[in-house]
C-alpha positions in Angstrom: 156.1 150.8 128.6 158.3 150.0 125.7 158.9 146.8 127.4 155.4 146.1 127.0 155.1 147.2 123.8 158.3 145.0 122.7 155.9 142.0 123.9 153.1 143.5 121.8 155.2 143.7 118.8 156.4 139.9 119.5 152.9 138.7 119.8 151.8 140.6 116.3 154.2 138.8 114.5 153.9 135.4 116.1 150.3 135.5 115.1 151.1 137.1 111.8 153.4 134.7 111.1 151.1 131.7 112.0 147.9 133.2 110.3 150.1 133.0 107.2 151.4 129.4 107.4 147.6 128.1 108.7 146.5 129.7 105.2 149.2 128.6 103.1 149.5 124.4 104.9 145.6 124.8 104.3 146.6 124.5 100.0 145.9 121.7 100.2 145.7 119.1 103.1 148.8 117.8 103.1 148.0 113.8 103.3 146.8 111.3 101.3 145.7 107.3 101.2 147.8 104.2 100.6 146.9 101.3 97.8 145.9 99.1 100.7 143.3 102.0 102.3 139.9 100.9 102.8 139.1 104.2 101.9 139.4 106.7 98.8 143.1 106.1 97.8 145.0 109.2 95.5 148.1 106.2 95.3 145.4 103.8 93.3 143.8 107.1 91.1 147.7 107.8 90.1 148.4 104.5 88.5 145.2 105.2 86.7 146.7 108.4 85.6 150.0 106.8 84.5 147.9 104.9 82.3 145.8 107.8 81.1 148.6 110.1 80.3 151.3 108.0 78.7 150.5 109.6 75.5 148.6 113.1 74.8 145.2 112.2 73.6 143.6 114.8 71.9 141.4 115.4 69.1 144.4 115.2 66.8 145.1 111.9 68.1 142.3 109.6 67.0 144.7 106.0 67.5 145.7 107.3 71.3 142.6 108.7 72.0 140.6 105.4 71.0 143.1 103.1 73.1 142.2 105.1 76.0 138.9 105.0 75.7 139.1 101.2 75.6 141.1 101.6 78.2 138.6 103.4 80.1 136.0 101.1 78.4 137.0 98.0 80.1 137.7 99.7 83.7 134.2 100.6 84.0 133.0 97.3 83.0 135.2 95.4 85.4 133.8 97.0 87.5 130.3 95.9 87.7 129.2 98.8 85.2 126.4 98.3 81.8 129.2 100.0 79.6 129.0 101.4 76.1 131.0 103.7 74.0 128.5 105.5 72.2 129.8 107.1 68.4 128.7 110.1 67.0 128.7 111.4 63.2 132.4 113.5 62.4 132.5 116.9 63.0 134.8 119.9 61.7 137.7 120.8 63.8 138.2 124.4 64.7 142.1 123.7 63.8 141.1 122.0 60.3 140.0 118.8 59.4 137.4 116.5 60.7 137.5 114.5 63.5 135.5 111.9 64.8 134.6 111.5 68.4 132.6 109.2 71.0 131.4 108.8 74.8 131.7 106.2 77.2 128.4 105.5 79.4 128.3 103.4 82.2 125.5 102.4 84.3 125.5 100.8 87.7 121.8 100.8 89.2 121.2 99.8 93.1 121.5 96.5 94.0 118.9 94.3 92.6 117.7 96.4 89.9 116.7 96.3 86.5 119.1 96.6 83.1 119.3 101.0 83.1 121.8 101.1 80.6 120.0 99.7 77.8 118.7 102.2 75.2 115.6 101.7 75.3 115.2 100.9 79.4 111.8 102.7 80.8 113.1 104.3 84.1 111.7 103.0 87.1 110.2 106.5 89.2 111.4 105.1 92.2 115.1 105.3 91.4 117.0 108.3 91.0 120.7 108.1 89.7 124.0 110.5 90.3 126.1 111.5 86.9 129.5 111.6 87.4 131.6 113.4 84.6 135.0 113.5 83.3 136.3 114.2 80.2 138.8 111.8 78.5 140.4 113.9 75.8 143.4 116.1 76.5 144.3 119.9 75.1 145.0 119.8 71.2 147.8 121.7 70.1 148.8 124.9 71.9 151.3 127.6 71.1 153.7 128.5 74.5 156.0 131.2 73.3 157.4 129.7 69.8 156.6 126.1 70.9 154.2 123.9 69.6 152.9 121.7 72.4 150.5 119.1 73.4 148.8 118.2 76.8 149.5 114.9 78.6 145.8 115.0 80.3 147.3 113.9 83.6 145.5 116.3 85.6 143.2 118.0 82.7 141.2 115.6 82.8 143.4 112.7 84.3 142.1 113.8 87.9 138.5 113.2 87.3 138.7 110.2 85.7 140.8 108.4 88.0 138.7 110.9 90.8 135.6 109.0 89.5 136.8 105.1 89.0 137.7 105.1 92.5 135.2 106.6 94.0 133.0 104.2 92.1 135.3 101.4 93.0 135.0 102.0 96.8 130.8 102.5 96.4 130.5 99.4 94.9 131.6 97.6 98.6 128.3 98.7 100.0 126.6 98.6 96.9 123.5 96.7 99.0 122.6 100.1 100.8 121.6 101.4 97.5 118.8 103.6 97.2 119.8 105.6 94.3 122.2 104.3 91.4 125.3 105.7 90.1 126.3 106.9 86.2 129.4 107.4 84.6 129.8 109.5 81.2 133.2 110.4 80.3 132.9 112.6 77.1 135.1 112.7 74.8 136.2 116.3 72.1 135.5 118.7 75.5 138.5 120.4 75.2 137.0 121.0 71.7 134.1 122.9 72.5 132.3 120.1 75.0 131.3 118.8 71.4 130.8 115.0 73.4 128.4 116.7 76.3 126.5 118.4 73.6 126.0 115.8 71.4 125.0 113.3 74.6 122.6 115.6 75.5 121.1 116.2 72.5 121.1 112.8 71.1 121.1 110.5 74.3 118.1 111.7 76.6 118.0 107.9 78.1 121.0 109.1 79.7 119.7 112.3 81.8 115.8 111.1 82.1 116.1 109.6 85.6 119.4 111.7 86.8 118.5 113.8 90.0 122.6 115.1 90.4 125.2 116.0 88.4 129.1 116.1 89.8 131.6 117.4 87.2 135.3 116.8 87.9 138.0 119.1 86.4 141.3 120.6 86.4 142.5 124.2 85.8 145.7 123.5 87.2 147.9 120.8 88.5 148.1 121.2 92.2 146.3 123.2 94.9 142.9 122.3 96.7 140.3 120.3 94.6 138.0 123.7 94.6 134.1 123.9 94.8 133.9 126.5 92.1 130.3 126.4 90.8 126.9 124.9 91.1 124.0 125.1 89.5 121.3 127.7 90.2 119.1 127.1 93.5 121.7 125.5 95.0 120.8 125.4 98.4 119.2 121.4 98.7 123.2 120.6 96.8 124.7 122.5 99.4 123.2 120.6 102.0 124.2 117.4 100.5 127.4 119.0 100.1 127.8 119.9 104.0 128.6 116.0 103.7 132.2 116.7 102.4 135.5 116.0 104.6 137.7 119.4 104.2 135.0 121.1 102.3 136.5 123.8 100.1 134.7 126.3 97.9 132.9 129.7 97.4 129.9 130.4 95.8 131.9 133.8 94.3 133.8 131.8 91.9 130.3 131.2 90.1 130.4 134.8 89.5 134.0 135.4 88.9 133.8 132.4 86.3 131.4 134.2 84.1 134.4 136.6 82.9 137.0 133.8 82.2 136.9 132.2 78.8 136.9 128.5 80.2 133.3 126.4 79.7 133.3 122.6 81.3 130.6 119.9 80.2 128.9 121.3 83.4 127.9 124.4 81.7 125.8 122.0 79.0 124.0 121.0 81.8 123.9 123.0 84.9 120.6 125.1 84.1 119.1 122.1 83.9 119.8 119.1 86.4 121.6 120.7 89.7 125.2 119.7 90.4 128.5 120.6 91.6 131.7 121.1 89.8 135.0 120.5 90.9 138.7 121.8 90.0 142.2 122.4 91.1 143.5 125.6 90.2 146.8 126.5 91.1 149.8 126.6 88.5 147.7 127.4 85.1 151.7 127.2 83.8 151.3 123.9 83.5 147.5 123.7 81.9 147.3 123.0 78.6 150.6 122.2 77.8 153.0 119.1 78.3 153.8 120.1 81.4 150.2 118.5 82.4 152.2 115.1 82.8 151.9 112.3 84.9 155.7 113.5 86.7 153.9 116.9 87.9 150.6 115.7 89.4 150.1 116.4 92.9 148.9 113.2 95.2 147.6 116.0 98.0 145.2 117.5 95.3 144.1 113.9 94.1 143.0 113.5 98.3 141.5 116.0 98.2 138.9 115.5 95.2 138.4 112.2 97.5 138.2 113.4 100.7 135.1 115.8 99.7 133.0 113.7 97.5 133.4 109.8 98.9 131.0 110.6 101.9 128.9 113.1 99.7 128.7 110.2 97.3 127.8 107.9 100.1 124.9 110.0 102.0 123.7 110.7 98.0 123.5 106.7 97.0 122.1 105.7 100.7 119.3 108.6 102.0 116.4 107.7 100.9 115.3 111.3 100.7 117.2 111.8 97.3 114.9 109.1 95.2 112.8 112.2 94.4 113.4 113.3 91.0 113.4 117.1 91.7 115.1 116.5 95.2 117.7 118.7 94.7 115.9 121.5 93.0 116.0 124.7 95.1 114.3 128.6 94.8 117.3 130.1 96.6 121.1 130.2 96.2 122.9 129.7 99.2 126.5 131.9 99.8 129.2 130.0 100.7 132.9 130.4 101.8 135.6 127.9 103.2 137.9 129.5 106.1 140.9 127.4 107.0 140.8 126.0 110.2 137.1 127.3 110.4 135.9 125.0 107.7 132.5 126.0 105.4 130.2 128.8 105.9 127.0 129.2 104.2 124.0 131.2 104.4 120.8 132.2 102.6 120.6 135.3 100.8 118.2 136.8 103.1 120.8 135.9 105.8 123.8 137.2 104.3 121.7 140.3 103.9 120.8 140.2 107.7 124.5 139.6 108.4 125.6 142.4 105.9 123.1 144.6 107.9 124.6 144.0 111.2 127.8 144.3 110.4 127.0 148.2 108.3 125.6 148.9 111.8 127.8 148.1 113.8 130.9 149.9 112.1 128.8 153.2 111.5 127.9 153.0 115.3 131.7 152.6 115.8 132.6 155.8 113.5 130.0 157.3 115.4 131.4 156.8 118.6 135.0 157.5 117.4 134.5 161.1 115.9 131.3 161.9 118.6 133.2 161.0 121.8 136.6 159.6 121.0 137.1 163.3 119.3 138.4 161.8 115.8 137.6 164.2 113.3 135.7 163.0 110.7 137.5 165.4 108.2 140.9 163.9 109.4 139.3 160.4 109.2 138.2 161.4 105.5 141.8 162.6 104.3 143.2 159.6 105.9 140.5 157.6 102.9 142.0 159.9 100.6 145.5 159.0 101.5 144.2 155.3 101.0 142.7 155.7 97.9 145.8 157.1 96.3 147.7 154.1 98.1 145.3 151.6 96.2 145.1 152.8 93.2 148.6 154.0 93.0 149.6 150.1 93.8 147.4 149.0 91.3 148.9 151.5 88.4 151.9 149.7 89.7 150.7 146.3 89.1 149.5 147.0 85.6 153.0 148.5 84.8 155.0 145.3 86.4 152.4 143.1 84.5 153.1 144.8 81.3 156.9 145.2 81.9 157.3 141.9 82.4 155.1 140.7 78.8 156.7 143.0 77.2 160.3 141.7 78.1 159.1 137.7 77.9 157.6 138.5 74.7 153.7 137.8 75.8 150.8 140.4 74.8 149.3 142.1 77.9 146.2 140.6 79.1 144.6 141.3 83.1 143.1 137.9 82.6 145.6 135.4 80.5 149.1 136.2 81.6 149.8 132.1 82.5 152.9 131.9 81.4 155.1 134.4 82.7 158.0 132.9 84.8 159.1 133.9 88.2 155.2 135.6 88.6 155.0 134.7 92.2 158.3 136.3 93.0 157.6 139.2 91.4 154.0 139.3 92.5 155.6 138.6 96.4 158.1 141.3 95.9 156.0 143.9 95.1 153.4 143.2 97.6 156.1 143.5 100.2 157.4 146.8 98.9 153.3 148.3 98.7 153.2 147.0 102.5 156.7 148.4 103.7 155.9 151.7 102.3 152.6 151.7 103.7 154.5 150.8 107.2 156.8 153.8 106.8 154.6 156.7 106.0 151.9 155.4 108.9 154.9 156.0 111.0 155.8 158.9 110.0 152.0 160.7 109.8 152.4 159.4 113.5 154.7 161.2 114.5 153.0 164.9 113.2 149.3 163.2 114.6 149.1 161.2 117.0 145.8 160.2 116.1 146.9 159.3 112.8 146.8 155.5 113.4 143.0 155.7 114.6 142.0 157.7 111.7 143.6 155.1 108.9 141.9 152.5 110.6 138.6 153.8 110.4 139.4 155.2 107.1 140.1 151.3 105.8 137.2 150.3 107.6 135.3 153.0 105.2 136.2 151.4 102.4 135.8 148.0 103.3 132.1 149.1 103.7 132.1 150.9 100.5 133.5 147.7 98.4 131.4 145.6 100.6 128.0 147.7 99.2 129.4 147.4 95.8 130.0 143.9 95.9 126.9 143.0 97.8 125.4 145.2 94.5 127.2 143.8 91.9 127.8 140.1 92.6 125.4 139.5 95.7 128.8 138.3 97.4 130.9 140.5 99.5 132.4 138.3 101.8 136.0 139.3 101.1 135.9 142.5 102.2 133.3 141.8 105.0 134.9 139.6 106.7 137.6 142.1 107.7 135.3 144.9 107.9 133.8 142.3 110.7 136.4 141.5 112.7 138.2 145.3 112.6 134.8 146.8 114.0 134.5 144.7 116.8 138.2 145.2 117.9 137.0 148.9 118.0 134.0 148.4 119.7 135.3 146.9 122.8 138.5 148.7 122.5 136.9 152.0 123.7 138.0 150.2 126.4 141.7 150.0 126.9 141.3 146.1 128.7 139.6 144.7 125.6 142.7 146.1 123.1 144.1 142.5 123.3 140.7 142.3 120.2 142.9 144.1 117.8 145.7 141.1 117.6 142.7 138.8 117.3 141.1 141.0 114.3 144.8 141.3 112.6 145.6 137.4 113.0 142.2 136.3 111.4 142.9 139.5 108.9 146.1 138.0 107.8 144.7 134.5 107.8 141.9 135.4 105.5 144.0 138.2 103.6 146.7 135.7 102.7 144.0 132.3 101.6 141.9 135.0 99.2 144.3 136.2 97.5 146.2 133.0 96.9 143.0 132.0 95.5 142.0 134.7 93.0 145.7 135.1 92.6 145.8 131.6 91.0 142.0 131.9 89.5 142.9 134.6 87.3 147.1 134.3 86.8 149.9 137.0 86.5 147.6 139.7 84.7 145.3 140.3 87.9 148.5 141.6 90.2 146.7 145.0 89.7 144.0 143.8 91.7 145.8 141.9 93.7 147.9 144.6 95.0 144.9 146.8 95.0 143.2 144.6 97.9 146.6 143.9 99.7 146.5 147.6 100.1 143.5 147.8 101.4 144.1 144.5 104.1 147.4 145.5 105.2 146.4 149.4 106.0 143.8 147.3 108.3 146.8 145.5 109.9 148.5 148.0 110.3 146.6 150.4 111.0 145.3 147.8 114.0 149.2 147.0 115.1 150.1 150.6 116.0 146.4 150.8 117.6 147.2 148.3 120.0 150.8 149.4 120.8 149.5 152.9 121.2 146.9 154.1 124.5 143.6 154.1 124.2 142.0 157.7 122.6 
């Protein structure tokens, strides 16, 4: 027996182990293109970007800021593009002053077709274009402790401007397929308050009149996967065109999650009104907005990956001739949407996340039924098991909240849950103390154990309890649920077919894709929302690992 329960124990932490590194080597794919690729190539996008950030180019820097943008200016129209910079009247600056500021529009129409970039072109109805923005101004000045600093733009918004010249670059070679034609705006002052996709909007209709699709590309970040984060409402004819993407990665919960940060992109001019996507790396907010955002730090993986997920979308978009329509990607229903690594994208209507959401209720109150009918759990020891829980949770996320404000206090930053960027050694301290919350969750399971044997099956059905009870309230609240689902999922079916002691093998499958899933969401929303969120960070880690656990001693243990 213990022999058998050393090769248990061996096998949960092979697959532990594993489940971690698959979700870590997932962020991000770890390869990218040559120059000499046929394909999209991050080598050619950085010596864009060595160009782009050799000075910071903000709105307090009209001379570097116009040199780039005749920079950018005669890229687009080397390329084959109808290219204009288009000026606009000077504004106020939020930091005093004026400034002046101006777009560049370029227009390449299919093969064959007529002059779209002039001003006063009548669209033909039979051609349908995709906009492709960037912005081309970098972060004005910023204070980092007592430091004064300016941004570089390498990645914010380096990335989608050398993102979108190759991708252009590489259409171009099959240019006669053409159905549809490609724009380019890169807008200047967003960093302001998107001052150039306002104006362009508002002022420039010829632009927008015949554009079907919009794809925004940003950075919040320097390095991490180039992340799906938001689309436009009805987005489920984008997300089909998006099922196109090589190592799609995204979630339709960030739309929601996005509403509480205090970023805007030009996307958000725009998005109510023409359907799109919009595109960011995340990770490191240390370096956003500051001069650390230099050519020296950006990340060639992140770069591939912008590439790897929008060259073929680009391609089925400029050669089906089923997206000529104008309102072909206008949609009634959203679609929810998740990326799993190693499983890839997942997406489903809203009625059937609902159905799914309504199976998976079922299934684990049919399981709790079982357990405390026949199994003879009692619900009342299942119940202080959730209170135990509870106070484990929210005890780890008091603890969070004091580390978070410990740790401004001493650096000399005010506390904030949602802009904490700046805090060093955050992922050390974050890692620590999600290892202590799990090591003391490992010790007193061990010890209830030994004065209830039963202890094990009552935490696990108590953490299955409240994955359903977040999983309501999120399904409520944000119509999205899927990271506490998921586990929910996975844990009731281990317990299903575990009533039988052959099928107990289900609980190291249901901890493995725990961990993997565990591990890739919180590295996410860990990086989404910085240092200030370790409350909630250690709130769900309490809540995954008692599942783990709770599943680990399960299958060491016999069957009830």
């Amino acid at each position: 027996m213990h022999i058998r329960n050393l090769y248990k124990t061996l096998a949960f932490y092979i697959c532990a182990v594993l489940a971690v590194v698959v979700a870590l080597g997932f962020l991000p794919p770890q390869r990218t293109s040559g120059r000499d690729s046929l394909g999209f190539s991050a080598q050619r996008v950085s010596d864009d970007i060595r160009v782009i950030a050799k000075e910071p180019h903000s709105i307090q820097h009209t001379k570097e800021r116009k040199v780039l943008g005749e920079f950018l200016f005669y890229r687009l129209q080397q390329m084959g593009g109808d290219t204009q910079i288009i000026e606009y009247d000077t504004i106020p600056s939020k930091i005093g002053g004026k400034f002046s500021y101006s777009n560049i529009y370029s227009v390449y129409p299919p093969q064959g077709a007529g002059d779209a970039g002039n001003k006063d072109y009548l669209p033909d109805s039979s051609i349908s274009y995709i906009l492709l923005v960037a912005h081309y101004d970098s972060r004005y000045r910023q204070i980092v402790g007592k430091d004064t600093v300016f941004s570089y733009g390498a990645a914010d918004d380096g990335y989608g401007l050398g993102t979108i010249m190759e991708l252009v670059s590489g259409a171009l070679k099959y240019r006669d397929e053409w159905k549809q034609g490609i724009k380019v705006l890169f807008t200047d002052a967003e960093e302001h308050d998107m001052d150039g996709m306002r104006s362009a909007w508002k002022e420039n209709p010829e632009i927008f009149s015949d554009v079907n699709l919009v794809v925004n590309v940003e950075a919040r970040g320097v390095k991490g996967p180039a992340l799906l984060f938001e689309t436009s409402p009805g987005n489920e004819k984008v997300m089909e065109l998006y099922g196109e993407a090589h190592r799609p990665h995204g979630m339709s919960l960030t739309s929601f999650v996005y509403t509480f940060l205090s970023n805007d992109t030009d996307f958000s001019v725009v998005k109510d009104s023409i359907p799109g996507m919009n595109f960011a790396v995340i990770d490191n907010l240390k370096h956003y907005h500051t001069d650390l955002d230099n050519y020296s730090n950006i990340s060639l993986e992140s770069i591939q990956h912008y590439g790897d997920q929008l060259e073929p979308v680009l391609k089925e978009y400029l050669t089906g001739e089923e997206y000529s329509a104008r309102d072909a990607f206008k949609g009634e229903r959203d679609i929810v949407f998740f990326a799993l690594p190693v499983l890839g994208m997942f997406a489903f209507s809203k009625g059937g996340w609902l159905l799914l959401n309504a199976a998976v209720f079922a299934l684990f109150l049919f399981v709790l039924y079982i357990y405390v009918k026949y199994k003879m759990i009692p619900f009342k020891g299942v119940m202080r098991a959730f209170g135990h829980l509870l106070l484990f949770a929210f005890g780890a996320f008091a603890l969070g909240c004091a580390v978070v404000y410990a740790a401004a206090y001493y650096q000399g930053y005010e506390f904030s849950f949602l802009d904490l960027k700046y805090i060093s050694k955050d992922y050390r301290i974050s890692l620590a103390c999600i290892l202590v919350q799990l090591m003391w969750l490992l010790v007193f399971c061990r010890l209830r154990e030994r004065r209830d044997k039963y202890y094990v099956w009552k935490m696990l059905l108590a953490s299955n309890l409240l994955l359903f009870v977040l999983s309501l309230a999120f399904l409520f609240v944000a119509g999205e649920n899927f990271f506490v689902l998921m586990p929910l999922a996975t844990s009731s079916v281990a317990m299903f077919f575990s009533v039988a002691r052959n099928f107990k093998w289900l609980y190291l499958v249901s901890c493995t894709f725990t961990v993997l899933f565990a591990v890739y969401f919180l590295y996410l929303l860990y990086v989404a929302l910085a240092f200030g969120s370790l409350g909630v960070i250690l709130f769900l880690a309490v809540i995954y690992s008692a599942t783990v656990v709770s599943q680990y001693y399960c299958l060491k243990r016999r069957a009830v």
